[in-house]
N, CA and C atoms as a LAMMPS dump frame, in Angstrom:
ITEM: TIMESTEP
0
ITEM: NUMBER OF ATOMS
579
ITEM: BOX BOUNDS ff ff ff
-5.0000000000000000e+02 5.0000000000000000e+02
-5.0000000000000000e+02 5.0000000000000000e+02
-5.0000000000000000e+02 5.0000000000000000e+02
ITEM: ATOMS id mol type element x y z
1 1 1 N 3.963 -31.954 15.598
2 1 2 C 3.498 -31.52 14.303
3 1 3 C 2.04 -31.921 14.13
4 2 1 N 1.504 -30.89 13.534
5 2 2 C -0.129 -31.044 13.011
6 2 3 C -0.133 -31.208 11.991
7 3 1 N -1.496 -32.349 12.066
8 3 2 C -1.764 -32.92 10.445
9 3 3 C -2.633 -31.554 9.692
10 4 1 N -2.436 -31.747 8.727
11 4 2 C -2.92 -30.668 7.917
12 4 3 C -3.782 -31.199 7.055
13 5 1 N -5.12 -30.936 7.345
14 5 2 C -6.335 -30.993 5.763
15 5 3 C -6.683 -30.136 5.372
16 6 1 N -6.166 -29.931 4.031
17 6 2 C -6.473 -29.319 2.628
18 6 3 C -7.839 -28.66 2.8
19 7 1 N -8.035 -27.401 2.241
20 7 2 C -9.394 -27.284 1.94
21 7 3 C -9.836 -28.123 1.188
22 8 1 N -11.008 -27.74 1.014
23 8 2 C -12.157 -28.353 0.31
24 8 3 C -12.229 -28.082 -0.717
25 9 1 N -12.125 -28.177 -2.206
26 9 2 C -12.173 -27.375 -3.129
27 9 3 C -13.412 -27.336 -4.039
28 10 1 N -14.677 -28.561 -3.205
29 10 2 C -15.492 -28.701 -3.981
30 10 3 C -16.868 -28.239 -3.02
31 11 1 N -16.477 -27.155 -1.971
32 11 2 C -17.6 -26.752 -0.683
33 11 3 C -18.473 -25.524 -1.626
34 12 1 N -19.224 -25.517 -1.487
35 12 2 C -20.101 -24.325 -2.012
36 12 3 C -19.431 -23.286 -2.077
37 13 1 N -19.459 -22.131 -2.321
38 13 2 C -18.766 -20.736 -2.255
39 13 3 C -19.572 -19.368 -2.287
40 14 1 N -18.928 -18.412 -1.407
41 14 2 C -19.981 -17.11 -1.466
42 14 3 C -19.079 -16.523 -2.72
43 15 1 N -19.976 -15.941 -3.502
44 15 2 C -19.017 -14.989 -4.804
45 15 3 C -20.079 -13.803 -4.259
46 16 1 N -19.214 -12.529 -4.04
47 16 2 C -19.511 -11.54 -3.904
48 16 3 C -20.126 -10.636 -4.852
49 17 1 N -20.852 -10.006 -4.64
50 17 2 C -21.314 -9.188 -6.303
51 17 3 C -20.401 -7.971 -6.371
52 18 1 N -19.466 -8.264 -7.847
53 18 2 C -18.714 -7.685 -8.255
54 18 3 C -19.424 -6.252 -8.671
55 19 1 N -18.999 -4.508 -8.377
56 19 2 C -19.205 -3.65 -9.165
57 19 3 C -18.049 -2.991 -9.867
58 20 1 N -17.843 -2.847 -10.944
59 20 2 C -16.944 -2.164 -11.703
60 20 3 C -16.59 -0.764 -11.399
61 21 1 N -16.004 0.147 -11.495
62 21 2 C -16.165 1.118 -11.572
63 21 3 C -15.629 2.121 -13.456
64 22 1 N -15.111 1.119 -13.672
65 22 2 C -15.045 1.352 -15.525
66 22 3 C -16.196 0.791 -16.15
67 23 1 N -17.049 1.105 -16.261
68 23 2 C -18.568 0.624 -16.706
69 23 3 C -18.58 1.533 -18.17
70 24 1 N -19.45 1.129 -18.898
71 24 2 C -19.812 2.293 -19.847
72 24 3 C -20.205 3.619 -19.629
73 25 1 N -20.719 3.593 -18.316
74 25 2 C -20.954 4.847 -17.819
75 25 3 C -19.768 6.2 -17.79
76 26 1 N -19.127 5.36 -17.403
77 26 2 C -17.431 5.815 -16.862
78 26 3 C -16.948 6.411 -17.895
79 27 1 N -17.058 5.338 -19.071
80 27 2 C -15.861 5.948 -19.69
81 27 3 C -17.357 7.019 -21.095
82 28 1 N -18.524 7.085 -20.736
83 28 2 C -18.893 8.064 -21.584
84 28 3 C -19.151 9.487 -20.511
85 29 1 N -19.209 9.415 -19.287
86 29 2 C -19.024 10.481 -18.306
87 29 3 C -17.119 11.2 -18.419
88 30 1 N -16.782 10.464 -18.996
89 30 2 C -14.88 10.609 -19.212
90 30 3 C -14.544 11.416 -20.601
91 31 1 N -15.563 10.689 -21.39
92 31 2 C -15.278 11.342 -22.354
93 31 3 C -16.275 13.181 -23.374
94 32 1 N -17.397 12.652 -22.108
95 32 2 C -18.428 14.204 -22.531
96 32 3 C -17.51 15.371 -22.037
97 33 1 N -16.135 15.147 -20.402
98 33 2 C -16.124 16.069 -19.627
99 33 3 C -14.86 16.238 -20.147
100 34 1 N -14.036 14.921 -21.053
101 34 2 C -12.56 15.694 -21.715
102 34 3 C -12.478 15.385 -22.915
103 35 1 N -12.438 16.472 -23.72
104 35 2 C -12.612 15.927 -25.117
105 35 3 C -11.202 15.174 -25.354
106 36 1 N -10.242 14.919 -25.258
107 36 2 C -9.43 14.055 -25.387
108 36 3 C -9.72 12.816 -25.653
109 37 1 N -10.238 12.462 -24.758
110 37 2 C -10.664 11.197 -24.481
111 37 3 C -11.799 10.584 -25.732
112 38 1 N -12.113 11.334 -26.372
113 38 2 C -12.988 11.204 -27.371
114 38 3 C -12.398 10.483 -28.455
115 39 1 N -11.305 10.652 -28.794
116 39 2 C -10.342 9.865 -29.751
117 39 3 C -9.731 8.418 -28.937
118 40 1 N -9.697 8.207 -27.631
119 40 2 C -9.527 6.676 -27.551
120 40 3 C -10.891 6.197 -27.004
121 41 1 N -10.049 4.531 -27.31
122 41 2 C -11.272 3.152 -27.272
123 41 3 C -10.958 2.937 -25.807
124 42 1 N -11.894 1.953 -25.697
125 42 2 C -11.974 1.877 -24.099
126 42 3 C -10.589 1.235 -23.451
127 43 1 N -10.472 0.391 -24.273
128 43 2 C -9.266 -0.37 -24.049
129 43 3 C -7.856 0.626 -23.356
130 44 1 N -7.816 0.957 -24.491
131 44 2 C -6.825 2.172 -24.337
132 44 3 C -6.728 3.268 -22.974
133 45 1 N -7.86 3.529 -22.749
134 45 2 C -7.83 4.215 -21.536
135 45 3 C -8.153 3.068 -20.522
136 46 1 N -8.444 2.019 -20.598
137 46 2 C -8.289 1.181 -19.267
138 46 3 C -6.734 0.803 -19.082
139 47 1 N -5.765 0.699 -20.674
140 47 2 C -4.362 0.503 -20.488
141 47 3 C -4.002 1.991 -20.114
142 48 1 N -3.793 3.209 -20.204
143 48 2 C -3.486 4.65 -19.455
144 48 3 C -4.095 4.539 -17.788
145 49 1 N -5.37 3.768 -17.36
146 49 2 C -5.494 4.026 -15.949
147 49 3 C -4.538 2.927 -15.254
148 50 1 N -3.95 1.694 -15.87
149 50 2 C -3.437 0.858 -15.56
150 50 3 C -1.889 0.965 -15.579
151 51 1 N -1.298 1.572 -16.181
152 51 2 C 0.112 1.878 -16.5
153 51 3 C 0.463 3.237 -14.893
154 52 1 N -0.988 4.085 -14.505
155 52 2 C -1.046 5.236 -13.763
156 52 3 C -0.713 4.509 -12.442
157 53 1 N -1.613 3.245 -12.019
158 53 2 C -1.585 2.514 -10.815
159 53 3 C -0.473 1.888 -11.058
160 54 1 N 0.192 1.23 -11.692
161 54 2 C 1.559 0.274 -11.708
162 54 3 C 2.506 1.231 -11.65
163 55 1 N 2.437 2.51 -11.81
164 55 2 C 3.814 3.803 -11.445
165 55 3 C 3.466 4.002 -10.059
166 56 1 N 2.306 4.229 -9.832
167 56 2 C 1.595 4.442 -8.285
168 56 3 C 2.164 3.489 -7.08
169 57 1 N 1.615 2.514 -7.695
170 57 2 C 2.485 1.278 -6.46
171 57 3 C 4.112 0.783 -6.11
172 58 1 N 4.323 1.35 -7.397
173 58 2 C 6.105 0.78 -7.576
174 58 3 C 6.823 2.676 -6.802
175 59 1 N 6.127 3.615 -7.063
176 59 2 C 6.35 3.923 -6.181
177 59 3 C 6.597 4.158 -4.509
178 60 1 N 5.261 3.995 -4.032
179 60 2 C 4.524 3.818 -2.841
180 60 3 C 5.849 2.184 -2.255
181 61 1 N 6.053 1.749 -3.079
182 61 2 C 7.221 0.558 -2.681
183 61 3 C 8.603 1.369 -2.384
184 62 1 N 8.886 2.304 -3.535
185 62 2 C 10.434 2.223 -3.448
186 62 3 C 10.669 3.524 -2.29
187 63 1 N 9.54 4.328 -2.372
188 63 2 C 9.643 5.717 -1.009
189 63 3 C 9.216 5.197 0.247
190 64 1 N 9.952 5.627 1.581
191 64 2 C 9.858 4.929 2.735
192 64 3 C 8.444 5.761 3.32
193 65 1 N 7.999 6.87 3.016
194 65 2 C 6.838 7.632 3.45
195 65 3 C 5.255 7.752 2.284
196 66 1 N 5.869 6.621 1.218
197 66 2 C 4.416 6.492 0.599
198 66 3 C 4.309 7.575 -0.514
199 67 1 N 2.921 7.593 -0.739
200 67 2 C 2.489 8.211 -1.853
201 67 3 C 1.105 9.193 -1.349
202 68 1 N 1.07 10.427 -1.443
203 68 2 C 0.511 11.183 -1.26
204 68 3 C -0.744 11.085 -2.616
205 69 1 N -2.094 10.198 -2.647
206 69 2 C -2.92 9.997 -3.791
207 69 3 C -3.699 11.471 -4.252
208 70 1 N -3.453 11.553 -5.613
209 70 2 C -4.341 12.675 -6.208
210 70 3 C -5.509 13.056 -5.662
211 71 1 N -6.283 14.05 -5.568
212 71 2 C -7.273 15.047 -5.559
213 71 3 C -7.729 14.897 -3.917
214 72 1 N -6.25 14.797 -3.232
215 72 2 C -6.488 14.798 -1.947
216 72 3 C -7.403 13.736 -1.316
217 73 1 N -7.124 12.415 -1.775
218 73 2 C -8.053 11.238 -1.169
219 73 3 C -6.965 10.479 -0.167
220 74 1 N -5.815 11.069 0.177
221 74 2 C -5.382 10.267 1.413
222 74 3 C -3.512 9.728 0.928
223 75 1 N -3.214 8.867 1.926
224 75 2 C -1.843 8.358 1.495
225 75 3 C -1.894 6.963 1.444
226 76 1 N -1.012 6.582 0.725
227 76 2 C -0.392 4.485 0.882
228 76 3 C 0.729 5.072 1.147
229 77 1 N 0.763 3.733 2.038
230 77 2 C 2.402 3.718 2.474
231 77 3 C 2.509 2.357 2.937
232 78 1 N 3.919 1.776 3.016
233 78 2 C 4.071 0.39 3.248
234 78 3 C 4.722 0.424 4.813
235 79 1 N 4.218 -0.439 5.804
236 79 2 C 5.034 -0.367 7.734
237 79 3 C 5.495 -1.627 7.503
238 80 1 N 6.196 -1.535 8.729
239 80 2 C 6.379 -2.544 9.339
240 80 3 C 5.774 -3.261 10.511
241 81 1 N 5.423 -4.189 10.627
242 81 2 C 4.591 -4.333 11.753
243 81 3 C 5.151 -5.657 12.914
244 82 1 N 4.787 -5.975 13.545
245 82 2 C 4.998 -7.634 14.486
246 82 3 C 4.337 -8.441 13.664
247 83 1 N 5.123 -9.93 13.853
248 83 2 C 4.702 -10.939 13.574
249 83 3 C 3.168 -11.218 14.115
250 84 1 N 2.047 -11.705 13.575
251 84 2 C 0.963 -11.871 14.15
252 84 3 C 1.097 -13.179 15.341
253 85 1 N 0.431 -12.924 16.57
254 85 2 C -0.114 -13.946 17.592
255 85 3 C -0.416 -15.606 17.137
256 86 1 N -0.727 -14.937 15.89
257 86 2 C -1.616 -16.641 15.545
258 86 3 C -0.433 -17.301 14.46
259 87 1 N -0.837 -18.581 13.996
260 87 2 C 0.238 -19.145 13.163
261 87 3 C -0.031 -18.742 11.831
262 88 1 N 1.137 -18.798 11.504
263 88 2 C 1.172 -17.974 9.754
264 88 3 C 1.376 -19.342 9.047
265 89 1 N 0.34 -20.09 8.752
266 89 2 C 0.404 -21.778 7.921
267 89 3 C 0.832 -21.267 6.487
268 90 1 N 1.758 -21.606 5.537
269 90 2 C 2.028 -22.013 4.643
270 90 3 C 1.397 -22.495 3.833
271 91 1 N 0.07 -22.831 3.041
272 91 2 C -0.728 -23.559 2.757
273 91 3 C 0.106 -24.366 1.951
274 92 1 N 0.965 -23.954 0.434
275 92 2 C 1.105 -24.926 -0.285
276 92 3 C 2.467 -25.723 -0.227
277 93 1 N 3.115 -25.553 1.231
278 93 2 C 4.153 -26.088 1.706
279 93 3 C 3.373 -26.953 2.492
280 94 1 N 2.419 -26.765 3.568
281 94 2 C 1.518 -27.576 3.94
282 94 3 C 0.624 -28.292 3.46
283 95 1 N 0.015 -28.465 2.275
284 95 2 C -0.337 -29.341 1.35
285 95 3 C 0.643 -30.613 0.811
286 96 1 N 1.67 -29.577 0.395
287 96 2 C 2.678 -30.608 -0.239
288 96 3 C 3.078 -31.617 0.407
289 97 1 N 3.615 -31.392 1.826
290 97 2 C 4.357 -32.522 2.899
291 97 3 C 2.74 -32.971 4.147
292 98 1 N 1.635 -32.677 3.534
293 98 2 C 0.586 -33.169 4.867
294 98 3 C 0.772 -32.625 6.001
295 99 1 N 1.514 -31.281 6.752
296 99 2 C 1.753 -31.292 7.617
297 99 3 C 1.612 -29.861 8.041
298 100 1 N 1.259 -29.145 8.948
299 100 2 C 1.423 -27.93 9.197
300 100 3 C 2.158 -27.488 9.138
301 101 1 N 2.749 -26.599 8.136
302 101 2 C 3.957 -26.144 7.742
303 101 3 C 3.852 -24.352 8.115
304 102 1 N 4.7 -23.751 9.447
305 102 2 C 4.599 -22.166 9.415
306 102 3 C 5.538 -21.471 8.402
307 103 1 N 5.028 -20.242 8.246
308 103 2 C 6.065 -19.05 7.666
309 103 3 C 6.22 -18.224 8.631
310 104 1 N 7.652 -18.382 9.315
311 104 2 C 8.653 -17.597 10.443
312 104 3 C 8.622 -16.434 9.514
313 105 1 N 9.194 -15.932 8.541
314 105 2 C 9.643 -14.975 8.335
315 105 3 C 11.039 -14.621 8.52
316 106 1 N 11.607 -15.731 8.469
317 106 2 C 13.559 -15.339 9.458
318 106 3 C 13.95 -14.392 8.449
319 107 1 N 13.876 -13.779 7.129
320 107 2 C 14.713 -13.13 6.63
321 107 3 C 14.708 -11.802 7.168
322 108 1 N 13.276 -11.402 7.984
323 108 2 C 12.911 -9.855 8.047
324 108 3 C 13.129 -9.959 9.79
325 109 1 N 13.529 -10.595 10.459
326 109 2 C 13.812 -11.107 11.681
327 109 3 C 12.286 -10.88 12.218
328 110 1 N 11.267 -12.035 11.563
329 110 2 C 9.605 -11.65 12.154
330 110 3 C 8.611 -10.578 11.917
331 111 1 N 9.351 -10.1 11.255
332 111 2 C 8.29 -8.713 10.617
333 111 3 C 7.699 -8.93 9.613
334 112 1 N 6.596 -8.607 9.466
335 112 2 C 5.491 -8.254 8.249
336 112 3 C 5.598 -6.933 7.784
337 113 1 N 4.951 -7.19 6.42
338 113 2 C 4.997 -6.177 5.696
339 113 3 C 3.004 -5.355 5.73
340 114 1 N 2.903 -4.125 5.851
341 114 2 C 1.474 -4.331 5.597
342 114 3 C 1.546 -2.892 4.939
343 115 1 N 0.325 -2.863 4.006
344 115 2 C -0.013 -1.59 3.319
345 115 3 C -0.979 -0.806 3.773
346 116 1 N -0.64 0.501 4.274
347 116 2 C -1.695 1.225 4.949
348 116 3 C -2.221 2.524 4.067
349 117 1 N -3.565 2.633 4.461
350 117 2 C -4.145 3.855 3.311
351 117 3 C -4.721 4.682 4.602
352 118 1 N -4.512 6.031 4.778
353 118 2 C -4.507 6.921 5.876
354 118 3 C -5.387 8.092 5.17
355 119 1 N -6.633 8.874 5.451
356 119 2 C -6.78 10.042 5.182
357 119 3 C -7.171 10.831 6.078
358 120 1 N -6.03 10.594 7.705
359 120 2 C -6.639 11.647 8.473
360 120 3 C -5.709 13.026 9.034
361 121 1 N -4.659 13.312 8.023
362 121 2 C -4.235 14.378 7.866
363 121 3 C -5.227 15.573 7.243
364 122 1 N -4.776 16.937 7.962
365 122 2 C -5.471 17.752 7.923
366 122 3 C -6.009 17.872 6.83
367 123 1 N -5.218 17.869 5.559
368 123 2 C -5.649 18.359 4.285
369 123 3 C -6.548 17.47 3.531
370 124 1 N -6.896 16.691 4.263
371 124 2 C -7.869 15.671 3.675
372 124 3 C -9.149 15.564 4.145
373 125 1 N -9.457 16.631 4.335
374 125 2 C -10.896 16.74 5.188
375 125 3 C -12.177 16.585 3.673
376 126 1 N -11.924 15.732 3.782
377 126 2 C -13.54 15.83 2.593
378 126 3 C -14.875 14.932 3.182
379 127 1 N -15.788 14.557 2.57
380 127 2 C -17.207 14.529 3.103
381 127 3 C -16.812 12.836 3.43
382 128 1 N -17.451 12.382 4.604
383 128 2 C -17.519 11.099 4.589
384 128 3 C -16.141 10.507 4
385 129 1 N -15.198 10.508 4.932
386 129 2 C -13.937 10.3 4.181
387 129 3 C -13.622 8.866 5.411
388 130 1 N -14.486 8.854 6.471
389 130 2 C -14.246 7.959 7.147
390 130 3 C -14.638 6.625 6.449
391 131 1 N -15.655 6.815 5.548
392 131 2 C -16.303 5.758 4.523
393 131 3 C -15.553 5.146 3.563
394 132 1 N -13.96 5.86 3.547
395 132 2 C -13.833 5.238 2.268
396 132 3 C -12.45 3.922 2.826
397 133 1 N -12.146 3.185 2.188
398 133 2 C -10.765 2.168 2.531
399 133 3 C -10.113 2.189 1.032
400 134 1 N -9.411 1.699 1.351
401 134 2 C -8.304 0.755 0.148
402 134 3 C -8.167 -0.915 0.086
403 135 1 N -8.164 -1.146 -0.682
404 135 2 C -7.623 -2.326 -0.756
405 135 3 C -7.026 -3.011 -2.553
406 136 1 N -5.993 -3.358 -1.983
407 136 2 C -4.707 -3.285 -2.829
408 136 3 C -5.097 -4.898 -4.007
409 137 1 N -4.488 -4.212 -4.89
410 137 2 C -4.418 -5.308 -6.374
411 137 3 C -3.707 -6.688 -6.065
412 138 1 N -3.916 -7.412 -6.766
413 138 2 C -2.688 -8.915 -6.467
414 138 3 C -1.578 -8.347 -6.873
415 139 1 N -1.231 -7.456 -8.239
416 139 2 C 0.311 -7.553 -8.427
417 139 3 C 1.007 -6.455 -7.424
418 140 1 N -0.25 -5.45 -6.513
419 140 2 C 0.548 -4.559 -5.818
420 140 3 C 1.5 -5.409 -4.773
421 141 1 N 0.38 -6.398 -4
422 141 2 C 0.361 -7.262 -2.926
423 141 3 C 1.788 -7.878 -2.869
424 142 1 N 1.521 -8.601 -4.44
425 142 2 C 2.913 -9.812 -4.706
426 142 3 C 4.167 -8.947 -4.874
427 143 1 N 4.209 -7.484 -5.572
428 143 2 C 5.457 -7.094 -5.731
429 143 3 C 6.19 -6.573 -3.695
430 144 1 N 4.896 -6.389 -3.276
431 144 2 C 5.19 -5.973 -2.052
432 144 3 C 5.813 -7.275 -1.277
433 145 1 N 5.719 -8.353 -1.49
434 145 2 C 6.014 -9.494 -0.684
435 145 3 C 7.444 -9.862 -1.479
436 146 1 N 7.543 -9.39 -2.583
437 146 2 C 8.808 -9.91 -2.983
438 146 3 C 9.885 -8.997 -2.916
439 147 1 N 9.128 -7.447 -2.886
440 147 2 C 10.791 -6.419 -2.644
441 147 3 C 10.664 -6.019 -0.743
442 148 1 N 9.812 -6.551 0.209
443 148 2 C 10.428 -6.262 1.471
444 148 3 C 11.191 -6.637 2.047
445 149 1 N 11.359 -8.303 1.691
446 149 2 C 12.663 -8.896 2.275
447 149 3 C 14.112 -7.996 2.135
448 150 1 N 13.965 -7.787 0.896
449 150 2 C 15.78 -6.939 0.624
450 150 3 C 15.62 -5.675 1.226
451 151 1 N 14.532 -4.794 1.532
452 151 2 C 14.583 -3.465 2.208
453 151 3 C 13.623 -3.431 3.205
454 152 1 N 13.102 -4.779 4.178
455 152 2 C 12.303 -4.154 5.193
456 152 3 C 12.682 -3.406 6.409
457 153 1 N 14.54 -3.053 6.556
458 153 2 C 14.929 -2.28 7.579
459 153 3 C 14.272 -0.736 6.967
460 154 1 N 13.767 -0.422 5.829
461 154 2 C 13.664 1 5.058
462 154 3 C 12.063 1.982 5.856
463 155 1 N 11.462 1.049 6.29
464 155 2 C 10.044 1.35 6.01
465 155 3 C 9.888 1.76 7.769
466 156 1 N 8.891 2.157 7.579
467 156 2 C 8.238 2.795 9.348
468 156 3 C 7.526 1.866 10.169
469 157 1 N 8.329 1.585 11.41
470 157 2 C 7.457 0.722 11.884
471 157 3 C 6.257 0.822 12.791
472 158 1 N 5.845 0.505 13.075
473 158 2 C 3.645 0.902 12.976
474 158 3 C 3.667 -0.373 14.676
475 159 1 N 3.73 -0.07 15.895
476 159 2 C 3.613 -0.405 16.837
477 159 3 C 1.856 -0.305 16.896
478 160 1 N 1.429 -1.851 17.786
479 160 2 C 0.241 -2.096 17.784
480 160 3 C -0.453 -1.469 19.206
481 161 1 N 0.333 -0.602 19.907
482 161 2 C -0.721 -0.018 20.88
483 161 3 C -1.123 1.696 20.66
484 162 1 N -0.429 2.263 19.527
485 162 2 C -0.363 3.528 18.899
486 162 3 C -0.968 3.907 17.811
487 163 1 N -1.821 4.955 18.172
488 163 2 C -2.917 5.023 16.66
489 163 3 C -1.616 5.429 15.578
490 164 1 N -2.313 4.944 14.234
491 164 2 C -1.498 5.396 12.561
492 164 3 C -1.159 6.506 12.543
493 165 1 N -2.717 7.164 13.077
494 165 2 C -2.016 8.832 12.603
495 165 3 C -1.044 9.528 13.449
496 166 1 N -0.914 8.869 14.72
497 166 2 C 0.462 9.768 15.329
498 166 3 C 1.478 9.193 14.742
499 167 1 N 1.597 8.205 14.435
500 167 2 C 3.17 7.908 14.073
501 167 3 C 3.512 7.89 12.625
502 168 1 N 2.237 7.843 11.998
503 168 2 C 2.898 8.197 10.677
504 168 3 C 3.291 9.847 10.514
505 169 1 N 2.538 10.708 10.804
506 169 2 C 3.009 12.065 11.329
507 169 3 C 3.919 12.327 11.812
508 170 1 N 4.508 11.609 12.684
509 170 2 C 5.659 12.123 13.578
510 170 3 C 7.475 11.698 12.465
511 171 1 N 6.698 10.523 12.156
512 171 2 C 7.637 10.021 11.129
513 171 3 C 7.508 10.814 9.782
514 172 1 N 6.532 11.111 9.262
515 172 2 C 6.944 12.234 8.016
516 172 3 C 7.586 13.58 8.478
517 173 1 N 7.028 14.911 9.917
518 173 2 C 7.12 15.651 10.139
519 173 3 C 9.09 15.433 10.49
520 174 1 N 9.34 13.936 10.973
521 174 2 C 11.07 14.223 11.359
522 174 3 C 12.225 14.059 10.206
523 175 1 N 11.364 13.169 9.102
524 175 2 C 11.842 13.084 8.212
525 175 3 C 12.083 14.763 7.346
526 176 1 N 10.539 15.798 6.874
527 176 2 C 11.043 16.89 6.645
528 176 3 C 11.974 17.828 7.726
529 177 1 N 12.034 17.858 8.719
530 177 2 C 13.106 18.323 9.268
531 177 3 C 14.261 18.064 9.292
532 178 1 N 14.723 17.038 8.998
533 178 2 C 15.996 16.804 8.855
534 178 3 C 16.423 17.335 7.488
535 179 1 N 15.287 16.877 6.219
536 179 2 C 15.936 17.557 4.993
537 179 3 C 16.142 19.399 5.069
538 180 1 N 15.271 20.028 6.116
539 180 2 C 15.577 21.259 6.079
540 180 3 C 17.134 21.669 6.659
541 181 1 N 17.377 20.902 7.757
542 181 2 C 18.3 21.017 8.788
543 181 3 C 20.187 20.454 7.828
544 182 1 N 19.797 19.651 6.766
545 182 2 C 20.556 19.722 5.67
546 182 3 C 20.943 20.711 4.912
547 183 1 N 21.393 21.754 5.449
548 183 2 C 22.033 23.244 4.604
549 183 3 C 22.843 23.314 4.473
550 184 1 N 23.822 23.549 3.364
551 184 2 C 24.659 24.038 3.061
552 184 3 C 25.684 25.092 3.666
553 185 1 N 26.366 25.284 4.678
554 185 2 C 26.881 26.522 5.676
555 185 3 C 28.428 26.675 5.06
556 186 1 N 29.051 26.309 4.455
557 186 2 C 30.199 26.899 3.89
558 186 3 C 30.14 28.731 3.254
559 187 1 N 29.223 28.961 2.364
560 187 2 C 29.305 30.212 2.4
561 187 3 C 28.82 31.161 3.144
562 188 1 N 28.422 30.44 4.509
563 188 2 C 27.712 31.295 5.622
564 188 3 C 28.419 32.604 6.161
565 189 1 N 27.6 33.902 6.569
566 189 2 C 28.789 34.616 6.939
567 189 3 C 27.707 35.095 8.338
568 190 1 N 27.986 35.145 9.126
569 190 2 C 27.151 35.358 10.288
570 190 3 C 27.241 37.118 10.099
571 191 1 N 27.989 38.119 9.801
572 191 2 C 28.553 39.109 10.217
573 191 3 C 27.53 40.064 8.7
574 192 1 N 27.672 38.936 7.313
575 192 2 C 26.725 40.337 6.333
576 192 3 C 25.948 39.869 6.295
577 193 1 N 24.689 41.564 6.389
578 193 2 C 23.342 41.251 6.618
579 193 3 C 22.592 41.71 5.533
């Protein structure tokens, strides 16, 4: 066992420069282009964009192929992946007892959970689309760490020598085939045409 020292909590720190994207700008560019929007306060439409993402993610959780995002900017979807190479330390289990404390993962038998944002399906061809990423909220993160244990057999698993886009493809394209291949043949009559 390894001794474990605590960070530092009193080391200098880089703080990144935060940009908003709900600025005043936003929401008076929001409201010249819908008059709707002219009757709420800002508040209000920051609670409507916030209620939009918390349906967004709790979806993207409970469907095994994700969420197809509005105006054609790409998909989330949640894989499965391998345990990482390196040690997964525990920090505040390792704080608590002084000691290097890992997270096995035994409930998911070693699997991680990870959230992937994809826009290289065909229909997503827009300008500089290689430029753009995702990266996910704390409560998306935390609800994701707390509902994979009970369903991480559900989700697609994402092998590390295979690019995303073949296998997430291959895995949506078998998934719609099977729902087609689900027909109904009792009133079939091969003979009227």
């Amino acid at each position: 066992m390894n001794e474990f020292k605590g960070p530092d909590v009193k080391a200098p720190r880089f703080r990144q420069k935060v940009v908003r994207v709900t600025d005043k700008d936003f929401f008076d560019r929001l409201r010249k282009k819908h008059a709707k929007c002219k009757e709420l306060n800002n508040a209000s439409i920051l609670s409507i964009i916030k209620k939009f993402n918390e349906s967004l993610y709790e979806t993207v959780i409970d469907n095994r192929d994700g969420v197809e995002l509005p105006e054609g900017l790409g998909t989330i979807f949640i894989a499965t992946c391998k345990n990482a190479k390196s040690k997964n330390i525990d920090f505040g289990k390792s704080k608590k007892y002084g000691v290097a404390v890992t997270n096995n993962n035994w409930e998911t038998d070693g699997k991680l959970a990870k959230i992937f944002y994809t826009s290289y399906a065909s229909k997503y061809k827009f300008t500089f689309r290689e430029c753009w990423g995702f990266v996910a909220c704390r409560n998306f993160k935390r609800s994701v760490a707390k509902n994979y244990p009970e369903n991480w057999t559900m989700y697609v698993e994402v092998s590390p020598d295979r690019k995303l886009r073949s296998i997430y493809t291959t895995n949506v394209l078998k998934h719609i085939r099977k729902k087609k291949l689900d027909v109904d043949l009792t009133n079939y009559n091969e003979f009227d045409l």
